[in-house]
C-alpha positions as CSV (number, residue, x, y, z in Angstrom):
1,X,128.9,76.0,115.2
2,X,126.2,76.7,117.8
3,X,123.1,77.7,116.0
4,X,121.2,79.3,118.7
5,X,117.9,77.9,117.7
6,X,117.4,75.4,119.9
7,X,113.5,74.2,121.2
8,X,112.9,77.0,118.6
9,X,109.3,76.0,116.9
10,X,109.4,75.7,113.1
11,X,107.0,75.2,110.9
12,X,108.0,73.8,107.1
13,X,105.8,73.3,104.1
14,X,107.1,70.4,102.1
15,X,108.8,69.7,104.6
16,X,108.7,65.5,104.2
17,X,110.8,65.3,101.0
18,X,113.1,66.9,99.1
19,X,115.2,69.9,99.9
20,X,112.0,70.2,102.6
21,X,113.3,67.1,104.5
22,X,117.0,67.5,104.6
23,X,116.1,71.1,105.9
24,X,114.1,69.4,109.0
25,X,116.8,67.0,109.7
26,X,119.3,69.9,109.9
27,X,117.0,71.9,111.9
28,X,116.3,68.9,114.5
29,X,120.1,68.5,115.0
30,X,120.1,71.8,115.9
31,X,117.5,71.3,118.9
32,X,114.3,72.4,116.7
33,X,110.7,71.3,116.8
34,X,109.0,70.6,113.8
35,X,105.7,71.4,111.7
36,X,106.0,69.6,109.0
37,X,103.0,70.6,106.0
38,X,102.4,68.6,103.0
39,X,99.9,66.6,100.8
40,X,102.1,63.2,100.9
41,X,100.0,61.7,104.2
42,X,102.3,58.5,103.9
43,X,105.9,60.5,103.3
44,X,104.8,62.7,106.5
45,X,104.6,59.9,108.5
46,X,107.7,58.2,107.5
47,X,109.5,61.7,108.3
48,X,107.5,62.3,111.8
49,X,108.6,58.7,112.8
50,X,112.3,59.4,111.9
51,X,112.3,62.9,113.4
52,X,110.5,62.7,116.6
53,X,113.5,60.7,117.4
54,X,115.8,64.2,118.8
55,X,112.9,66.5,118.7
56,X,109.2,66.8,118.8
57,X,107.4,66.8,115.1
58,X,104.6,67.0,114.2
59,X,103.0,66.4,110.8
60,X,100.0,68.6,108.9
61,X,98.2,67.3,106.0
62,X,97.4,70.7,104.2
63,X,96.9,71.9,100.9
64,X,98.8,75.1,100.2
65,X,96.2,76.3,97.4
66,X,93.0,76.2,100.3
67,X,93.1,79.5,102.8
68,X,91.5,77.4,105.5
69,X,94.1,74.5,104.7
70,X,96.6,76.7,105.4
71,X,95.0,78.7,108.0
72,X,94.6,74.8,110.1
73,X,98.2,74.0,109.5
74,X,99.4,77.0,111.7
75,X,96.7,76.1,114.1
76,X,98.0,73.0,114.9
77,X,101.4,74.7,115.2
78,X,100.4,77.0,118.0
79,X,98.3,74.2,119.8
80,X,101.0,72.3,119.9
81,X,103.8,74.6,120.8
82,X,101.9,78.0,121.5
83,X,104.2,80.3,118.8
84,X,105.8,79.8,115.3
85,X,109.5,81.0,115.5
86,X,110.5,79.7,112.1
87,X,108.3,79.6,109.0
88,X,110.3,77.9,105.7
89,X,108.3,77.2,102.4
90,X,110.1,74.7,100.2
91,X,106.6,73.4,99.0
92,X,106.9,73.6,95.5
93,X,105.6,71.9,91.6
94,X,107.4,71.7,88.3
95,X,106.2,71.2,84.8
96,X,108.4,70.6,81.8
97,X,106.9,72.8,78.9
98,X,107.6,75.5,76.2
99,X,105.3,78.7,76.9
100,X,104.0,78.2,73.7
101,X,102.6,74.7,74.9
102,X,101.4,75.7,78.6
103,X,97.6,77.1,78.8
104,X,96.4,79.0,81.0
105,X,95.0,75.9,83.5
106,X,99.1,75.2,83.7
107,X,99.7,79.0,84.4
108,X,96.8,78.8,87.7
109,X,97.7,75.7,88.8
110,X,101.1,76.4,89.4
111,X,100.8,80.4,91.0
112,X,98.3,78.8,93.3
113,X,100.8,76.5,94.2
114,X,104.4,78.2,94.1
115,X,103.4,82.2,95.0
116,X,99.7,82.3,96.2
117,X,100.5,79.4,98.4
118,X,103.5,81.2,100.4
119,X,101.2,84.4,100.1
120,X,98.6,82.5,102.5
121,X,101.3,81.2,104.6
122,X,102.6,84.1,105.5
123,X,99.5,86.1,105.7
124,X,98.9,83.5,108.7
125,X,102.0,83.4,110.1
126,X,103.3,87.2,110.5
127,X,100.6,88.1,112.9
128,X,101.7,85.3,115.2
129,X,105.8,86.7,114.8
130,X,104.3,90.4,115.0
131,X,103.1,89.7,118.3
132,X,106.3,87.5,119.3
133,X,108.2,90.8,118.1
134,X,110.3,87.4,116.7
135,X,110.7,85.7,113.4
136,X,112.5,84.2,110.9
137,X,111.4,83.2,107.5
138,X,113.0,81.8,104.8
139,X,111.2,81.0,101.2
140,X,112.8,79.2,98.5
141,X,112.8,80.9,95.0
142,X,114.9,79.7,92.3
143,X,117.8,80.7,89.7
144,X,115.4,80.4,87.0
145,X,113.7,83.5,88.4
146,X,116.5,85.5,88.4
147,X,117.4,84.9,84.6
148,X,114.8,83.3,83.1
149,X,115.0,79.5,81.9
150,X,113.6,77.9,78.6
151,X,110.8,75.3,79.3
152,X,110.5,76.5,83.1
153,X,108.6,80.1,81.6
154,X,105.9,80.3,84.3
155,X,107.3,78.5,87.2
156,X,110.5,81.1,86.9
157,X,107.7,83.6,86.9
158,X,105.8,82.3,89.9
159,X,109.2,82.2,91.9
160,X,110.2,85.4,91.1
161,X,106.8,86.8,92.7
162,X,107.8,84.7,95.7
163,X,111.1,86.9,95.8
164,X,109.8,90.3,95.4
165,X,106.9,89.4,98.0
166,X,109.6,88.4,100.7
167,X,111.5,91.3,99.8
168,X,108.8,93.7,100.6
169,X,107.8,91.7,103.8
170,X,111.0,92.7,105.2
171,X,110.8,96.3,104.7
172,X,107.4,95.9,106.5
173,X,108.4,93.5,109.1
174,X,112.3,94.0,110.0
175,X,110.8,96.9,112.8
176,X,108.8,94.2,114.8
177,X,112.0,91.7,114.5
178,X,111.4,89.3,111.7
179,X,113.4,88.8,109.4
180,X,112.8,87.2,105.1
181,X,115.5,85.8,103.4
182,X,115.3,84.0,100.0
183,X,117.3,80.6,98.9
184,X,118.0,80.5,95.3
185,X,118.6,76.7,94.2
186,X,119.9,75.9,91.1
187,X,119.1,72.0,89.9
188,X,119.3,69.8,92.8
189,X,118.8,65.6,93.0
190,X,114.7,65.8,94.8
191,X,112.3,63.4,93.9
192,X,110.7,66.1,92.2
193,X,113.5,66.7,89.5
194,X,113.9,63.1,89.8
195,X,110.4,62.2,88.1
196,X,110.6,65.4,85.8
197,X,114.3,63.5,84.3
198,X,112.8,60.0,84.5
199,X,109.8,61.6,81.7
200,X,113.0,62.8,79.8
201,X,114.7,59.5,79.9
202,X,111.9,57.7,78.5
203,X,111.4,60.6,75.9
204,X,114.4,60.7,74.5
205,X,116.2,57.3,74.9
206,X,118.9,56.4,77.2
207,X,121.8,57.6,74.9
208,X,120.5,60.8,74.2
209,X,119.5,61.6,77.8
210,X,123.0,60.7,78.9
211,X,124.9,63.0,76.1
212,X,122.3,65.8,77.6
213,X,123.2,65.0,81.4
214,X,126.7,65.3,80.3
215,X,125.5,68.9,79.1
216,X,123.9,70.0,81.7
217,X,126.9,69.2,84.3
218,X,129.1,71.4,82.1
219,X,126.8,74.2,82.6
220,X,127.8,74.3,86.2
221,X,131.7,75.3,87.1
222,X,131.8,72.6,90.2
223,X,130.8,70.4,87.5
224,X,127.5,68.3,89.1
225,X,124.0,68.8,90.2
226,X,123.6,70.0,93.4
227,X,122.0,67.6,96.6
228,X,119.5,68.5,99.3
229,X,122.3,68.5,101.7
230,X,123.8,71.5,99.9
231,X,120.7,73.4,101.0
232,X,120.0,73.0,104.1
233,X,123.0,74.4,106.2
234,X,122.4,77.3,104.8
235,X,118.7,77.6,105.4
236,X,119.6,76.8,109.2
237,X,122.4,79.3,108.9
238,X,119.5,81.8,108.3
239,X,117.5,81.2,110.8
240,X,120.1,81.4,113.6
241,X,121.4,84.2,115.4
242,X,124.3,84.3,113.9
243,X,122.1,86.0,110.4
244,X,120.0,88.6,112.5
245,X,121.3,91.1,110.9
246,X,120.3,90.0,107.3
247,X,117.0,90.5,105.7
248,X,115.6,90.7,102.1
249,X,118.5,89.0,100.9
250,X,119.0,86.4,97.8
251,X,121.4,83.7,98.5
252,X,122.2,81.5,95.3
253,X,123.2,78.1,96.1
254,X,123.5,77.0,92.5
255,X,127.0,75.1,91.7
256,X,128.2,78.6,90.0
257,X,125.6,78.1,87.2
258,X,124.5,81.9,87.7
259,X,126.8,84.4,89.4
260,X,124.2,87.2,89.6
């Protein structure tokens, strides 16, 4: 299918691993330059290198918890390209404790992260779409938000803020042409969930952490843990013509482990 989208400009934060990366490499098939915003300097340029092959890409070191981090990453965008048609946040942290457990440096460290780093994105980015009278953004949230998940307590709560904020930014911004959609993961195979399984290995032995992967996989009616590659169409798929008509929406992609 013909996207639409190409030498469209977008600009992703995490964008050089991850769910992040497989979304760049399905948005550079599809004809689109790239911004790609992280704090991994050496996984940037390892992406940039393999990207730049089909498309211009660019790579911004930048810290999503710093305003003027944030406001330099979007700088660079429109030097280089002169607008921001895309703006996806995959740019993300996990921890791996009980409420009970987590204090309140846990609780800051992640909402500067996971909700008041989109917040600064976008409070750079919509101007530039405003004045395009064009845009598409796309933020990822996660199932836990929408139900709640034991030992996830305040990163389900930072990603729910993430989906009412993008919710309201449509109602304010669908009249200038933008459009905010939310992608709702369930677990998926990035290096991220990778470490957070390795600590769990090593915690609780190699035949208890298989009996629990076993569990887990139950928990999900297609019966395994979902890829990168299972998110991405569906991000480009929301930033094509073909989903201009679509704002404020949720869209699970979770292996049927919530049907909400």
């Amino acid at each position: 299918m013909d996207l639409g989208i190409k030498d469209r400009v977008a600009v992703i934060t995490g964008g050089v691993q991850g769910i992040g990366l497989e979304v760049a490499r399905e948005l550079a098939r599809a004809g689109v330059n790239l911004v790609l915003a992280d704090v991994n300097a050496a996984a940037g340029s390892d992406a940039v290198s393999e990207l730049s092959k089909s498309v211009t890409a660019e790579f911004v070191l930048t810290d999503l918890t710093q305003p003027e981090s944030v406001k330099g990453m979007i700088d660079v965008a429109m030097q280089k390209f002169g607008r921001v048609d895309f703006f996806v946040n995959c740019a993300a942290i996990l921890d791996d404790k009980t409420f009970e457990e987590s204090s309140p440096d846990d609780w800051k460290r992640m909402l500067d992260v996971c909700l008041l780093g989109p917040m600064h994105c976008l409070h750079n980015v919509l101007p530039i779409m405003k004045a395009q009278e064009f845009g598409r953004i796309v933020c990822f949230s996660s199932d836990s938000a929408r139900i709640g998940q034991a030992r996830l307590s305040y990163y389900a709560a930072a990603k729910a803020g993430v989906t009412t904020l993008v919710k309201s930014i449509a109602q304010e911004m669908g009249q200038h042409g933008i459009t905010a959609n939310i992608v709702s993961p369930g677990a998926t195979n990035t290096p991220l969930r990778m470490r957070r399984e390795e600590a769990l290995r090593e915690q609780m032995g190699e035949e208890k952490y298989q009996r629990r992967v076993k569990t887990v996989e139950k928990m999900y009616p297609l019966r395994r843990i979902g890829e990168p590659s299972d998110i991405a169409p569906m991000v480009a798929f929301l930033l094509s013509e073909h989903a201009s008509w679509m704002t404020g929406q949720v869209i699970s992609i979770n292996g049927g482990f919530t049907m909400v």
